[in-house]
C-alpha positions as CSV (number, residue, x, y, z in Angstrom):
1,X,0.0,0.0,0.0
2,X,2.5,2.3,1.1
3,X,4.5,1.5,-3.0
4,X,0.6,2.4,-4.0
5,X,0.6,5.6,-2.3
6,X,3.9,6.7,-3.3
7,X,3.9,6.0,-6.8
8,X,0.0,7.6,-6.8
9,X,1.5,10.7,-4.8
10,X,4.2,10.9,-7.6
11,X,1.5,10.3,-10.6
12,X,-0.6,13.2,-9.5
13,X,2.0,15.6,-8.4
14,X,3.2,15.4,-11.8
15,X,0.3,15.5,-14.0
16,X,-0.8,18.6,-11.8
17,X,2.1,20.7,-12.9
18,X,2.1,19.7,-16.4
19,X,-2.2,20.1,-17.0
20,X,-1.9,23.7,-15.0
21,X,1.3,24.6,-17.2
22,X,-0.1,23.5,-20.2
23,X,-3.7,25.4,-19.3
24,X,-2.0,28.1,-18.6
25,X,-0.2,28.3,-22.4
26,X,-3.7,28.9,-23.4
27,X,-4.6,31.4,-20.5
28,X,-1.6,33.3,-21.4
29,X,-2.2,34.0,-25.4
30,X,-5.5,34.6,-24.8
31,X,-5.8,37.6,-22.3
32,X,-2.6,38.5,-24.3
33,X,-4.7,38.9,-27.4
34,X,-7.9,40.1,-24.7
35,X,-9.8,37.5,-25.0
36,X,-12.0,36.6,-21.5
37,X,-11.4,33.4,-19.6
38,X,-14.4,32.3,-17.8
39,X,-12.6,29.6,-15.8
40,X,-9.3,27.8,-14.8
41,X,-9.3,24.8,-13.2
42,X,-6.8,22.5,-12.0
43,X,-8.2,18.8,-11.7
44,X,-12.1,18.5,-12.6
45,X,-14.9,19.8,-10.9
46,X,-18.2,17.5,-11.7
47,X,-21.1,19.4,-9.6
48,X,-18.7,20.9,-6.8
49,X,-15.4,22.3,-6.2
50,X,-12.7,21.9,-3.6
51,X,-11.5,25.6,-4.2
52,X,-13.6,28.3,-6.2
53,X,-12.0,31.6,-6.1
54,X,-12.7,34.6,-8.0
55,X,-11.6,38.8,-7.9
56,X,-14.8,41.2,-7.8
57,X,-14.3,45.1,-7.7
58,X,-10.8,44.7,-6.4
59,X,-11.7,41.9,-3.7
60,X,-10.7,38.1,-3.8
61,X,-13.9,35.8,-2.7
62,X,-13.2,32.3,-1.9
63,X,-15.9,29.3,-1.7
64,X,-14.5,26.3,-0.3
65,X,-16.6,22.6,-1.3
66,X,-19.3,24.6,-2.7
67,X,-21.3,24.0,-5.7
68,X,-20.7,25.1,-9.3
69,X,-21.7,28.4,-10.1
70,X,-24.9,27.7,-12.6
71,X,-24.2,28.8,-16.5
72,X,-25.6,32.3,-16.8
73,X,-28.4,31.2,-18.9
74,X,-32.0,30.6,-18.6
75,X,-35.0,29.1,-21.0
76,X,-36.1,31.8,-23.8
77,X,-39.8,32.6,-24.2
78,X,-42.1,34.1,-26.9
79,X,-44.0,36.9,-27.1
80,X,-47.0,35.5,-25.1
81,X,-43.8,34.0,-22.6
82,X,-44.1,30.3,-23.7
83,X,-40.8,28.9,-23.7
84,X,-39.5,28.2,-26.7
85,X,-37.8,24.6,-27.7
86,X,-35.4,23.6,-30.6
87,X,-36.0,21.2,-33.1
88,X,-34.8,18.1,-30.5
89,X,-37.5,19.5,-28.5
90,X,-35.7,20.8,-26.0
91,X,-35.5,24.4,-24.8
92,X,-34.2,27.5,-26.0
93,X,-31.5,28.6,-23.9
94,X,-30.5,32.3,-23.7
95,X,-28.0,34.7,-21.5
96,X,-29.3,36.2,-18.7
97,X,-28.8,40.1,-18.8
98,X,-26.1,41.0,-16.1
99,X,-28.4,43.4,-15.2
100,X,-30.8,41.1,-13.6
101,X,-28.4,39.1,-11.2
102,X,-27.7,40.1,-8.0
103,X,-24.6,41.6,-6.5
104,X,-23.3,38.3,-5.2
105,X,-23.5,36.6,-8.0
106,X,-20.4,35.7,-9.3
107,X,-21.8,35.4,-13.0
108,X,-22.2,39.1,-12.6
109,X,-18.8,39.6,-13.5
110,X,-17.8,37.6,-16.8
111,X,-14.7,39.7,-17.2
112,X,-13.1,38.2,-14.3
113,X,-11.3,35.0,-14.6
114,X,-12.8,32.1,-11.9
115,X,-10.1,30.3,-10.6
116,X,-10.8,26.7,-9.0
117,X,-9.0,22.9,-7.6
118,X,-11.6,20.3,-8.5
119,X,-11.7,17.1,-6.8
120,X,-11.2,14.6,-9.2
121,X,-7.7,14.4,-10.2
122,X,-7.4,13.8,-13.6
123,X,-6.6,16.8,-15.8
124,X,-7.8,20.2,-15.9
125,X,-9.0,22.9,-18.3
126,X,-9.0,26.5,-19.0
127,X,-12.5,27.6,-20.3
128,X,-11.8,30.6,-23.1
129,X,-15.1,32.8,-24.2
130,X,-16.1,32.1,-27.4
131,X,-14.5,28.6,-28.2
132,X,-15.8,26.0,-28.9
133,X,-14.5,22.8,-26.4
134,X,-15.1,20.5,-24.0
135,X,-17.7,22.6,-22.5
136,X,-20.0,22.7,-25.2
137,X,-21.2,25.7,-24.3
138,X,-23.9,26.1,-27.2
139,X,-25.9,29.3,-25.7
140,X,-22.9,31.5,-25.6
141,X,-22.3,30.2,-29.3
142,X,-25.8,31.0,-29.9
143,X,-25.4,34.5,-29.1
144,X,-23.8,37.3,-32.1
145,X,-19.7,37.5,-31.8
146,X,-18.2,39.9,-29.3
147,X,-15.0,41.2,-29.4
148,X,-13.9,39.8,-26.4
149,X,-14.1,35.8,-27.3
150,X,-11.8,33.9,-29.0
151,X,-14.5,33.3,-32.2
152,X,-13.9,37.4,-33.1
153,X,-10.3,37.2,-33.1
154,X,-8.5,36.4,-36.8
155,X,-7.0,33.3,-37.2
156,X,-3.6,34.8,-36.7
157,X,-4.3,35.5,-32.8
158,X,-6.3,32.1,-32.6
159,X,-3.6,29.9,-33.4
160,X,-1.1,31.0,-30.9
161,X,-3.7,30.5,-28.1
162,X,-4.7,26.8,-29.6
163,X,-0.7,26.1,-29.3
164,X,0.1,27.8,-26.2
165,X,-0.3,24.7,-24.3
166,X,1.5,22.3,-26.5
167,X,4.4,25.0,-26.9
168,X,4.9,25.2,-22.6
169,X,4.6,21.6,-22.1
170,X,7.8,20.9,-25.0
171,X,9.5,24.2,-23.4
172,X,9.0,23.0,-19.7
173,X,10.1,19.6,-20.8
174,X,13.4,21.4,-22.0
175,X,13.7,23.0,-18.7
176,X,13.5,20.1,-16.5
177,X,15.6,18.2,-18.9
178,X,18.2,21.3,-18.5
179,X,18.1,21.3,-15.0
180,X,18.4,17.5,-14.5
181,X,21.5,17.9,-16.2
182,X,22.7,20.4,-14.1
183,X,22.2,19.5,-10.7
184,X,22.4,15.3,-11.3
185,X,24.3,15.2,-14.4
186,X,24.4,12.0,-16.6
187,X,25.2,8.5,-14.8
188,X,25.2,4.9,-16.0
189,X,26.8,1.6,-16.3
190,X,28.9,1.1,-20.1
191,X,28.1,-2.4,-20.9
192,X,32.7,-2.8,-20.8
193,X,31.7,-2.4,-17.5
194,X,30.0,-5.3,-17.2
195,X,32.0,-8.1,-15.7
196,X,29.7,-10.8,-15.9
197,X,27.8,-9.8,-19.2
198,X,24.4,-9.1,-20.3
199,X,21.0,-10.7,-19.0
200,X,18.5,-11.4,-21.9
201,X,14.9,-11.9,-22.3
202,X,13.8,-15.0,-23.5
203,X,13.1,-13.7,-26.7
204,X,16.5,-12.5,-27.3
205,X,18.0,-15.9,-26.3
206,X,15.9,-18.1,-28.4
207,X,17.4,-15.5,-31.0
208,X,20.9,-16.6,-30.0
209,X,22.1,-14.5,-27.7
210,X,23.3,-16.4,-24.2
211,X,23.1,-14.7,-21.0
212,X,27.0,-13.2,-20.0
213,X,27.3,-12.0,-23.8
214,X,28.1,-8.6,-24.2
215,X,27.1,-6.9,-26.9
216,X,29.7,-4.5,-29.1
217,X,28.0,-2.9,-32.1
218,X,24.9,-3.1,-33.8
219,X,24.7,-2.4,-37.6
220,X,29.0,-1.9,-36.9
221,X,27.8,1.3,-34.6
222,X,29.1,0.7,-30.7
223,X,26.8,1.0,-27.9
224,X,27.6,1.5,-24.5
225,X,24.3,1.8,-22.4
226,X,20.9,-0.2,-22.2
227,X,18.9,3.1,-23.3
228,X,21.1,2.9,-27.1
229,X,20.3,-1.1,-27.5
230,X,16.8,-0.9,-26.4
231,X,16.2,2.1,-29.1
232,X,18.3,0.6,-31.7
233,X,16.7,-2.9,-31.6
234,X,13.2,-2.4,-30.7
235,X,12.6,1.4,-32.4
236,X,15.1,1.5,-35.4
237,X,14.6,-2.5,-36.1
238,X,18.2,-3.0,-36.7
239,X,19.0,-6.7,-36.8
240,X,23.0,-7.3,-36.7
241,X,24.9,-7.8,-33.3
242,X,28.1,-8.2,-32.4
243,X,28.6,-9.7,-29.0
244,X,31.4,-10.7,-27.0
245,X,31.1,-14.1,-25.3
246,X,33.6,-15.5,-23.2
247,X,36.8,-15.0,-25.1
248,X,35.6,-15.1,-28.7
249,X,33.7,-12.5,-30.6
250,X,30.2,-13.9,-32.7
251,X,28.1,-12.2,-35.2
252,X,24.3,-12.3,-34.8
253,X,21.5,-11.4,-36.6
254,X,18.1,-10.6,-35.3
255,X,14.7,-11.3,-37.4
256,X,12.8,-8.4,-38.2
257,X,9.4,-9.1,-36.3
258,X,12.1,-8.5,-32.7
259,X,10.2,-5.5,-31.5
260,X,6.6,-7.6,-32.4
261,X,8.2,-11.0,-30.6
262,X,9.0,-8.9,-27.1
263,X,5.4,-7.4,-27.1
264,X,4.4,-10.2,-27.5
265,X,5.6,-12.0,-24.8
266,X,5.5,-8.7,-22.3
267,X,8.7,-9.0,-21.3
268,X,9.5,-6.1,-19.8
269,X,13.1,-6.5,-18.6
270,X,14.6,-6.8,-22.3
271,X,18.4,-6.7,-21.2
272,X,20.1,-5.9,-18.1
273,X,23.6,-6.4,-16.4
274,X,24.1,-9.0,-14.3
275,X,25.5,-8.3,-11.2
276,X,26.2,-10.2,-7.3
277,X,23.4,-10.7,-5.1
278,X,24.3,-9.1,-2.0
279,X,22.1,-8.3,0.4
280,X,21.1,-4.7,1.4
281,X,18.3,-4.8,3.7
282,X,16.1,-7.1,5.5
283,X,12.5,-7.0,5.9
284,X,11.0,-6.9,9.0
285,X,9.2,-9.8,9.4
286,X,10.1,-11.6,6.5
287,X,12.1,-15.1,5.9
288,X,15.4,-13.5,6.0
289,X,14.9,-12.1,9.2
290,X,13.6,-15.3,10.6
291,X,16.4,-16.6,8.9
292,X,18.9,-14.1,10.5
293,X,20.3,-12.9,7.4
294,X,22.2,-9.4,7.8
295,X,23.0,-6.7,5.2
296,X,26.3,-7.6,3.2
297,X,25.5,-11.5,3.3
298,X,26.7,-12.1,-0.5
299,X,24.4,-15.4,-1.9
300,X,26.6,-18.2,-2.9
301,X,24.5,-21.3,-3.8
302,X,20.9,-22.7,-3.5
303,X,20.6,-26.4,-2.4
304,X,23.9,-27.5,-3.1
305,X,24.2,-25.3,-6.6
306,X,26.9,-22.8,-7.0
307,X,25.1,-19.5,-8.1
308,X,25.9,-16.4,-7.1
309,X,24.7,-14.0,-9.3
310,X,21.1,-12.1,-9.0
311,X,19.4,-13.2,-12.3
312,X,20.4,-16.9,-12.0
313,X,19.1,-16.7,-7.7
314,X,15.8,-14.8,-8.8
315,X,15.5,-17.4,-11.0
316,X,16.2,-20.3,-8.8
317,X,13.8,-18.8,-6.4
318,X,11.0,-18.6,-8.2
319,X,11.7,-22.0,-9.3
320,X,11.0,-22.7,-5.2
321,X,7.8,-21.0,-4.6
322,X,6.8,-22.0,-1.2
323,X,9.3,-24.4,-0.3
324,X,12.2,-24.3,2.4
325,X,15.8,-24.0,1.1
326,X,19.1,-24.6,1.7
327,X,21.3,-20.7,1.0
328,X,24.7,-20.3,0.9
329,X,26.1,-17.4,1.7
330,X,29.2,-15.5,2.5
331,X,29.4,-13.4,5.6
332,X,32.9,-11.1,6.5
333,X,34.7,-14.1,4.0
334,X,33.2,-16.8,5.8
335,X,31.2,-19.2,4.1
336,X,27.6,-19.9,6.3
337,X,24.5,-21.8,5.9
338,X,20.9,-21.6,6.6
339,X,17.7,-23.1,6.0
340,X,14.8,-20.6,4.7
341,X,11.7,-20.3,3.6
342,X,10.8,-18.6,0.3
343,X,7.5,-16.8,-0.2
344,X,4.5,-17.8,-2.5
345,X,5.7,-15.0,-5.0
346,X,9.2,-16.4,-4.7
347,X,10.6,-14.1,-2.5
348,X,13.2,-13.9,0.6
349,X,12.0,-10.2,2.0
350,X,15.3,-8.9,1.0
351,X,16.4,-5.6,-1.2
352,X,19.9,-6.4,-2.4
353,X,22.8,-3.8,-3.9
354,X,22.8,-2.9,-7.7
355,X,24.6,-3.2,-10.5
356,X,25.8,0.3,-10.1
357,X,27.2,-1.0,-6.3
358,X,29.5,-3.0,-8.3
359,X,30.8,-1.3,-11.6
360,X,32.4,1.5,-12.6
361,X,30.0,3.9,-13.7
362,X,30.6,6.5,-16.4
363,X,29.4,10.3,-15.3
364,X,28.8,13.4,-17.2
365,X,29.0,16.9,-15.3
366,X,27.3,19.8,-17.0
367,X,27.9,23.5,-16.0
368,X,24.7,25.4,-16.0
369,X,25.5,26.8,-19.8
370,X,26.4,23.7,-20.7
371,X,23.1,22.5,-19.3
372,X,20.8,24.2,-21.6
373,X,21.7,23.2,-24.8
374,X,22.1,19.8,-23.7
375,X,18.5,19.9,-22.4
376,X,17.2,21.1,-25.2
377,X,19.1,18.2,-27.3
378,X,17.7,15.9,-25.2
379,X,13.9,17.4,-25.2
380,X,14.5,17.0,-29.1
381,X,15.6,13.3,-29.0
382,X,12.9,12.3,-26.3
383,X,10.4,13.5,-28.8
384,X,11.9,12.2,-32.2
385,X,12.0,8.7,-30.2
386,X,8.4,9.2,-29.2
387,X,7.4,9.6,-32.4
388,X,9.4,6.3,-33.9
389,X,7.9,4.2,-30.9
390,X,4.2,4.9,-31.9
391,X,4.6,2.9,-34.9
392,X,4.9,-0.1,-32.4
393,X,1.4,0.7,-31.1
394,X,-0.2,0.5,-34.3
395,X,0.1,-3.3,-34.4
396,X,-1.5,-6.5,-32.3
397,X,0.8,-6.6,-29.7
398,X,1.5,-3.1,-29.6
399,X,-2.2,-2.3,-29.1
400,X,-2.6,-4.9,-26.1
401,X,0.6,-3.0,-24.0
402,X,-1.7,0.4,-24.3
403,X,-1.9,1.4,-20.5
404,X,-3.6,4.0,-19.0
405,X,-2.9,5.6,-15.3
406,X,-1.9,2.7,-13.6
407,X,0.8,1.9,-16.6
408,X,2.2,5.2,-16.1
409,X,2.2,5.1,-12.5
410,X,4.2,1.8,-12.4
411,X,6.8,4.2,-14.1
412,X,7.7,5.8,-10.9
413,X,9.9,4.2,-8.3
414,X,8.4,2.9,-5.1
415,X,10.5,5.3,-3.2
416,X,10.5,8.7,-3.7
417,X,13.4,10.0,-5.9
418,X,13.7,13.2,-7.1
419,X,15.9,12.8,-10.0
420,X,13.7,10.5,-11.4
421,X,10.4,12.2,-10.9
422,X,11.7,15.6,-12.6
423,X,12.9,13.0,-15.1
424,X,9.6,11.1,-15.8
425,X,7.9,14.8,-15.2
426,X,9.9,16.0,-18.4
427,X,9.4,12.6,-20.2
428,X,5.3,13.0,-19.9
429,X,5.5,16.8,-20.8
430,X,7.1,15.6,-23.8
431,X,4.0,13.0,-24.3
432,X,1.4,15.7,-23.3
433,X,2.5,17.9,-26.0
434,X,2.4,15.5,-29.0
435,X,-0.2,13.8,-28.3
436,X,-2.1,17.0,-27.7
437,X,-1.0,17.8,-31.0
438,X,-2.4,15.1,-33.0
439,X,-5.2,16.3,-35.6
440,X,-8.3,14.4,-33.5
441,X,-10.8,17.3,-32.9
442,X,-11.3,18.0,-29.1
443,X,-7.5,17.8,-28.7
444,X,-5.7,21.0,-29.6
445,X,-4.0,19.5,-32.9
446,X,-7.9,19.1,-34.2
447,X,-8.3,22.9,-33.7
448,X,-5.1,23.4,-35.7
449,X,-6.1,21.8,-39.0
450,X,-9.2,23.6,-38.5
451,X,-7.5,27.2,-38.4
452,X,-5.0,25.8,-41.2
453,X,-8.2,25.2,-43.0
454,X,-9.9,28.4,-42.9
455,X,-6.2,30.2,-43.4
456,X,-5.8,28.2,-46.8
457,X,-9.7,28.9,-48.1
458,X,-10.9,31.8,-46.2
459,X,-13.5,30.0,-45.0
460,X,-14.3,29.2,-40.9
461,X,-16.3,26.5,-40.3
462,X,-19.4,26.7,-38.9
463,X,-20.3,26.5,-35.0
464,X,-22.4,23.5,-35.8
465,X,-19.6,21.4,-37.6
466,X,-17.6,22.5,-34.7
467,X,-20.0,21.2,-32.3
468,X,-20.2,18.1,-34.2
469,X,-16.3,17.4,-34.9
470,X,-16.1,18.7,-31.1
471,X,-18.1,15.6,-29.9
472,X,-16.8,12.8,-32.3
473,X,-13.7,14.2,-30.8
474,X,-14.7,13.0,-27.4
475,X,-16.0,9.9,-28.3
476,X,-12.5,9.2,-30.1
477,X,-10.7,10.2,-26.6
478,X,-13.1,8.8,-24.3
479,X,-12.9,5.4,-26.2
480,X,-9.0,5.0,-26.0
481,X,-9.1,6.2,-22.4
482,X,-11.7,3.0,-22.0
483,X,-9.3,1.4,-23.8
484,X,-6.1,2.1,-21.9
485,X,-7.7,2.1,-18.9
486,X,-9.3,-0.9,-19.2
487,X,-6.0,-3.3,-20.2
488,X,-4.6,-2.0,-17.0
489,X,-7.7,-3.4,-15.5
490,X,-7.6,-6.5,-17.8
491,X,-3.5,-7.0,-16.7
492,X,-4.3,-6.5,-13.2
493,X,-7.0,-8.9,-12.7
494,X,-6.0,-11.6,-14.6
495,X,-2.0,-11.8,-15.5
């Protein structure tokens, strides 16, 4: 519960700053071009608000889990004050005069931005006057153009307010990305590093690679790090490897379905080094406590075999589900023994020392000039290899490893690590800016083809093809959110 919590802590904290960053692109064009925003809102607010907040005649008022303030429109009558209805049969709606509401009413004073936290956390918005969005807000739409909403404006003041939001999140993404640099620099593990080779998926091995192989080049071109083989196989689809094993050097090639094969099979851990298993803590209350093991054992052997490294023990344990064991282990150079029991998920209760414990490490240092172009290198290739892994989704086994929020979550560490959140923070602002940019309406890249339009034949189209491409929009996101959502669901219930 307490990994849960963490990771769920980490998720929202994160998707906070980048939805109110990204809103606020939009805020910021459009009172820069004067155009009114009726409300911003971080999270979603269905019926009530945590936080509504807004500045009347010089004064901040504040409402604290209060209802919604009601849209400023009421049902229009005839002559003879019959209300009138559409051709769906429902009614007329029409703007109530300001006149006619009451000093304390908030709608009162449209010119003034309401600011708001919702309560359910999964986004946000910024509502702009005069736009057609999420909001749907057909009377206002009904009503002639004023000069204050985003429908008067030309096209050229339009489209920097549709983009704003994109444009901060890749900017912010740049920033982070800048200052991780600076203040962590760039760490890992070179794979000549690796003393005891490479472990590989079983995909990779029934493809010929052995675990302890160490790969040199693929396509000729060297690679030092897991993040260049994982692109270079899986993303670019290149096929020839040469490895190192043992003292001879082989050439292998890959088939081209690889990157199909590992999605496949779900297999998450690709490639890794292997490394010692040496213990670093014991959990309270688990077999290794009962079994008096202490921080620095190093694992020698299960029931009588000589292993001593992590991948071939994790293995060995899970092999022993629920059964009591003879370990080996080595403690201050002497050689020890125990009986233990290992859990039903093939576990001793112990977190044990990393590869990066063991290995010399390679680390960059950047200056904070050097920094900022290197962040902004880095933004660029994040996106670029964004954009080559989508072609992965759009197959069978790319489509069944769609996640939703509890995929992305799982991306976070169980511990909180501030390094990696910024990281991961800059990583989905990347994400939140393409895909907001793809041409689905609803989404901010569907409001860009339709300005492109209209800039190309002169013509806007009309509110109610708006309306209409507004809500197939929806349906579009609301059905891959179902979607992603729901394999997350699927994987957690039954895998």
């Amino acid at each position: 519960m307490d990994t849960f919590l963490i990771r769920a802590l980490q998720l929202i904290l994160s998707l906070s700053i980048l939805v109110v960053l990204h809103e606020f692109g939009h805020f910021a064009f459009a009172r820069l071009f004067r155009v009114r925003v009726d409300k911003f809102y971080m999270f979603f607010n269905p019926n009530f608000s945590l936080i509504r907040a807004k500045r009347i005649n010089g004064v901040w008022q504040f409402r604290f889990f209060a209802a919604n303030v009601p849209a400023n429109e009421r049902p229009k009558q005839d002559a003879n004050g019959k209300e009138l209805l559409n051709e769906k049969g429902k009614p007329v709606m029409e703007p109530i005069p300001l006149n006619e509401l009451s000093e304390g009413d908030w709608r009162k004073y449209p010119d003034n931005t309401e600011w708001g936290i919702g309560w359910l956390p999964l986004g946000g918005y910024c509502k702009i006057a005069g736009m057609i969005d999420e909001s749907m807000d057909s009377t206002q739409l009904a009503a002639e153009p004023q000069t204050w909403e985003y429908r008067a404006k030309p096209v050229w003041q339009r489209l920097p307010i549709i983009i704003g939001g994109v444009l901060v999140n890749f900017i912010l993404a740049m920033v982070i990305y800048a200052g991780v640099l600076f203040t962590w620099g760039q760490e890992y593990l070179p794979f000549s590093q690796a003393k005891y080779g490479l472990q590989f998926s079983e995909t990779l091995q029934k493809n010929g690679l052995k675990n302890g192989d160490i790969i040199l080049t693929v396509d000729g071109k060297p690679v030092e790090q897991r993040a260049e083989l994982v692109e270079a196989l899986l993303i670019d689809g290149k096929q020839q490897l040469r490895v190192k094993r043992q003292h001879e050097e082989l050439d292998i090639t890959l088939p081209k379905d690889l990157a199909q094969s590992v999605l496949a099979a779900e297999e998450m851990n690709f490639v890794s080094v292997r490394f010692p298993f040496v213990v670093a803590e014991v959990s309270a209350g688990s077999p290794a406590e009962e079994a008096k093991l202490q921080a620095n054992d190093s694992v020698v052997g299960i029931n009588g075999s000589s292993l001593f490294l992590f991948q071939d023990i994790a293995q060995a344990l899970d092999a022993a589900k629920g059964k009591t064991i003879r370990l080996d282990y080595v403690r201050s150079g002497k050689l020890q023994h125990t009986k233990i029991a290992v859990s039903e998920n093939g576990k001793l209760g112990v977190g044990v020392k990393q590869a990066f414990d063991f290995f010399p490490t390679k680390r960059i240092t950047y200056s904070f000039v050097e920094a900022i172009p290197a962040g902004i290198n880095l933004g660029w290739e994040t996106l670029a290899s964004y954009v080559k892994q989508l072609k992965l989704v759009f197959s069978k086994e790319g489509a069944k490893q769609l996640g939703g929020f509890g995929s992305i979550g799982k991306m976070f560490p169980q511990t909180w690590d501030w390094q990696i959140f910024w990281s991961m923070t800059a990583l989905l602002s990347v994400i939140l800016a393409f895909m907001n940019f793809l041409p689905i309406p609803a989404l901010d890249g569907g409001h860009v083809i339709f300005l492109l339009y209209e800039m190309v034949t002169g013509r806007k189209p009309s509110d109610k093809f708006m309306e209409y491409a507004q809500s197939a929009g929806m349906f579009i996101l609301f059905g891959l959110l179902i979607f992603a959502n729901g394999n997350d669901i699927f994987k957690a219930l039954f895998k």
